[in-house]
N, C-alpha and C positions, 0 to 999 in steps of 0.2 A: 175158346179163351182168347181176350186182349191183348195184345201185346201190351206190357207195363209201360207207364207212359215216359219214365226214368229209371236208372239205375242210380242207386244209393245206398245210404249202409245198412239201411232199413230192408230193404231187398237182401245183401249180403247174408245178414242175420237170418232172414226167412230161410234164405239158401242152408246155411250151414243145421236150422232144425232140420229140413226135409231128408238130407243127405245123411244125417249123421248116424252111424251104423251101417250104410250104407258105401260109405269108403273109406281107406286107410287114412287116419292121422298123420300126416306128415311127419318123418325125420327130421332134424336136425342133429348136424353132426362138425364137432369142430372142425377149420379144415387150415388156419394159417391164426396170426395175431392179427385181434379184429376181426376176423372173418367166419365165417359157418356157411355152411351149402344146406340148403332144405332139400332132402333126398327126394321131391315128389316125382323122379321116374322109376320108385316101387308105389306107384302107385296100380291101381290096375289097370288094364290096357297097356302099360308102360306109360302114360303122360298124363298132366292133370286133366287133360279134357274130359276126363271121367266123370269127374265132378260137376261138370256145367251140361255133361247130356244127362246125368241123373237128378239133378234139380230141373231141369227143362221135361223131361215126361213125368216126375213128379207132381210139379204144378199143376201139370195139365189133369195127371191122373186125379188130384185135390179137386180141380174143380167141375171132375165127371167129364172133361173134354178130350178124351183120348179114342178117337176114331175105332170101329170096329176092322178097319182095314190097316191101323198101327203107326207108325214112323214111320218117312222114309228122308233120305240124303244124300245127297251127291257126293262122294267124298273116296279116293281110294288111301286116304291119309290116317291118320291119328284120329277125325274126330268122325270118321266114318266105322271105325274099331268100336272107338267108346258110347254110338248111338248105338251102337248093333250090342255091346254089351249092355248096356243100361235098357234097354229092353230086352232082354233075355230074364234081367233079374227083377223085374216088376210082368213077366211072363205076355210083354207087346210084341205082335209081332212090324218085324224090321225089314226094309225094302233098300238095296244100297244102290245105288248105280256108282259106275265106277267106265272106266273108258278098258276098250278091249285089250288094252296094250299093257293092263297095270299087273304088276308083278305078282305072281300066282300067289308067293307066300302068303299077302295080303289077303287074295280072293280066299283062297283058306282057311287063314285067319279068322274074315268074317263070318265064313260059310260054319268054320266052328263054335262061332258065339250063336247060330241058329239062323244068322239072317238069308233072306232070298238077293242073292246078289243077281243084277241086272248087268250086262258088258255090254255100251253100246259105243260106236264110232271111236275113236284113236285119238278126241282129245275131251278134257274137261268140260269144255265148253257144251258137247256134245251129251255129255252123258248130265249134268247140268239141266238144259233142257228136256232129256228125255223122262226124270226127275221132276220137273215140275208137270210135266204133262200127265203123270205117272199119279203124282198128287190131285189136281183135275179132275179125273176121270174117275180117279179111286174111294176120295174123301180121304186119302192118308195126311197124318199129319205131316206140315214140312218143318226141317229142323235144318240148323246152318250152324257153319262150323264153329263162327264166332259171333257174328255181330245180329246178337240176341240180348237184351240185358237179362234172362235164364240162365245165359249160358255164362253170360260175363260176372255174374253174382253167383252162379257156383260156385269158379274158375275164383272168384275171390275170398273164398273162404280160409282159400289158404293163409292169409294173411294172421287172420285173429289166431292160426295155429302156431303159428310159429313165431308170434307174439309170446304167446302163453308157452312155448319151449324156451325162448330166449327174452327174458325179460331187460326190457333197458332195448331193445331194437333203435336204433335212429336211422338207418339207411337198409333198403331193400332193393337188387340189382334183378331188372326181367327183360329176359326177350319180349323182341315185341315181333310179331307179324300180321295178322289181321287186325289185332287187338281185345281181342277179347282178356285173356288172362292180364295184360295190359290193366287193362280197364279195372276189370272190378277187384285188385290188388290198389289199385290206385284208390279209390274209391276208399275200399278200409282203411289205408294208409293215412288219408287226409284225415280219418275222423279221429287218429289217432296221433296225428303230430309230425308221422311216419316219411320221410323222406326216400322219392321213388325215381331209380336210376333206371329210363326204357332205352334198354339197348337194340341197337339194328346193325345187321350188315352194310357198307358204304353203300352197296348198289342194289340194296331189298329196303330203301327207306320209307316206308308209304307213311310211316308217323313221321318222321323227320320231315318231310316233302311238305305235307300236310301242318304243319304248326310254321312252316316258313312262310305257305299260300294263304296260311287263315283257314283254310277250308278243304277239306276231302279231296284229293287229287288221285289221277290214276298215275301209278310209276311204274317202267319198265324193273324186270326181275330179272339179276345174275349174280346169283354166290353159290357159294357151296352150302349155303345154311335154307336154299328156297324151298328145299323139299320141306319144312315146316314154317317157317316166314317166310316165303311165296307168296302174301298176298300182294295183288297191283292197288289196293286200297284200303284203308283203315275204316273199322267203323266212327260214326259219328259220337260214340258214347267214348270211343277213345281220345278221338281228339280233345274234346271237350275234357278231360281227365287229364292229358296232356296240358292242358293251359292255364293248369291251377302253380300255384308257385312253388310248392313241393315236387314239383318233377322235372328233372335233369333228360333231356336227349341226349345220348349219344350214340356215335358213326364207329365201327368199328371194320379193320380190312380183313379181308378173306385167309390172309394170313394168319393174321392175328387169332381165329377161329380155330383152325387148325394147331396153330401150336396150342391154345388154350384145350385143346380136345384130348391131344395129343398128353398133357402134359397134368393134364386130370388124370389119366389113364396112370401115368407113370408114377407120379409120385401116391396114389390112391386106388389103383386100380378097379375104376370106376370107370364106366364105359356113358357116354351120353352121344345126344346127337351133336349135328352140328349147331342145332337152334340153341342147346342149354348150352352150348359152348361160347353164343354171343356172351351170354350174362357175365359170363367166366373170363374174356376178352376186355369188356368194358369195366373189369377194376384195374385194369390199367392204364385206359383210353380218358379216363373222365376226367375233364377239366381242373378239378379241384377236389384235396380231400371228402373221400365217401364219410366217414363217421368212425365210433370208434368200436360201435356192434354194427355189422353190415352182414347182411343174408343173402346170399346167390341163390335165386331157385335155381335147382338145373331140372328140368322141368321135363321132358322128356329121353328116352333111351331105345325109342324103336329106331336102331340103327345094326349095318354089319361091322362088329368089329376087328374084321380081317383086318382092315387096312392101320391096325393099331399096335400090333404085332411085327414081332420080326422073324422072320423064318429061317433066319441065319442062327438065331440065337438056341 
């Protein structure tokens, strides 16, 4: 199967028939004046990347393109979980590499969705490579974690959802890290009026970086939010969505993260990562009033929440 030669709302919409049944409708739930959080980390897996690996081997299962030898990807994160499930539930099998050093719960994790997890060498990079060789040799399909417009027009479906839970939406607030959910939120956004706030950590900006350069750049990575915005680059479908005039950048500090984590927990007692935590930082951080219905995805929740807790108390 082609890689689609755009993402657009046209795509989006495809995404949302293939998927539908297929994964939870998002939450929405009041959370201040003006404001609502879209719950998607009950989604499965815990993050929306559900969405964009089960539109992504659906496609391919649609058009007879899905290898005898299955999926595989490199990933010991969120959207190495949700290939390994979204192949489980269309009965593909899944191939994951991950680096030797990556946290067992994870290897278990995937090992319980069914996949054959591969641990090679001690960094990404490494297990990355042994991933596409792995593809090569085998005829498995390769899948990535974002910059796919499959994955990006899953990962956008959410939008039209929580449109139709909150009607009158004018502002929608997203992490951003590779860009994929970035991207194809932005996409339905535009087609709908929708104004879209992409937030980043000050020092995980690969969107930010990249709409100042005009063009894709690689940026160094440090916050406490990189274990899911981690990446050193944006796909090109993101920036490009970035540069429409409906979307607001903005830079948010490491601080500001944590007490937004922190403080979700507290007055909610909802637990997210540090990634859905930018989203939840940057209604603070943004330059000028967000609107007067504004939606926070908090988008993921695979985290420990020890450190949320008092042990005094």
């Amino acid at each position: 199967m082609e890689r689609p030669q755009q993402l657009d709302y046209a795509a989006v919409r495809a995404a949302a028939a293939r998927i539908a049944g297929g994964v939870r409708p998002v939450t929405v739930a009041p959370a201040a004046d003006g404001v609502w959080y879209a719950l998607e980390y009950l989604q499965h897996t815990g993050t929306f990347k559900a969405r964009g690996a089960r539109n992504f081997l659906a496609a391919h299962h649609e058009a007879g393109a899905l290898p005898a030898a299955g999926v595989t990807i490199a990933s010991g994160g969120n959207a190495g979980l949700a290939c390994a499930w979204a192949a489980r539930a269309l009965a593909v099998p899944a191939t994951v590499f991950l680096p030797a050093n990556a946290p067992r719960v994870k290897v278990e994790r995937l090992r319980g969705y069914g996949a054959d997890v591969r641990l090679v060498g001690d960094r990404y990079a490494e297990a990355q490579a042994a991933c596409q060789e792995f593809a090569a040799a085998s005829g498995a399909l390769s899948s990535h974690a974002y910059d796919h417009p499959l994955i990006a027009a899953g990962a956008g479906t959410l939008l039209d959802e929580i449109r139709e839970a909150l009607p009158g939406l004018d502002t929608v607030v997203v992490a951003v890290g590779g860009g994929g959910l970035f991207a194809g939120v932005a996409t339905a956004a535009r087609e709908h009026g929708v104004r879209v706030v992409a937030a980043e950590p000050e020092n995980c900006r690969a969107l930010n970086a990249a709409l100042e350069a005009g063009r894709v750049v690689d940026v160094a990575v440090d916050s406490v939010a990189a274990d899911s915005l981690g990446a050193t680059r944006v796909s090109a479908d993101a920036l490009a969505a970035a540069q429409e005039k409906n979307v607001t950048s903005v830079l948010v500090a490491d601080g500001a993260i944590t007490a937004a984590r922190r403080a979700v927990w507290e007055e909610h007692r909802i637990v997210v990562e540090a990634g859905a935590a930018t989203a939840l930082a940057a209604l603070h951080g943004a330059p000028e009033p967000l609107g007067e219905r504004v939606a926070v995805i908090l988008c993921g929740a695979n985290t420990d929440p020890g450190d949320l807790t008092d042990p005094a108390a």
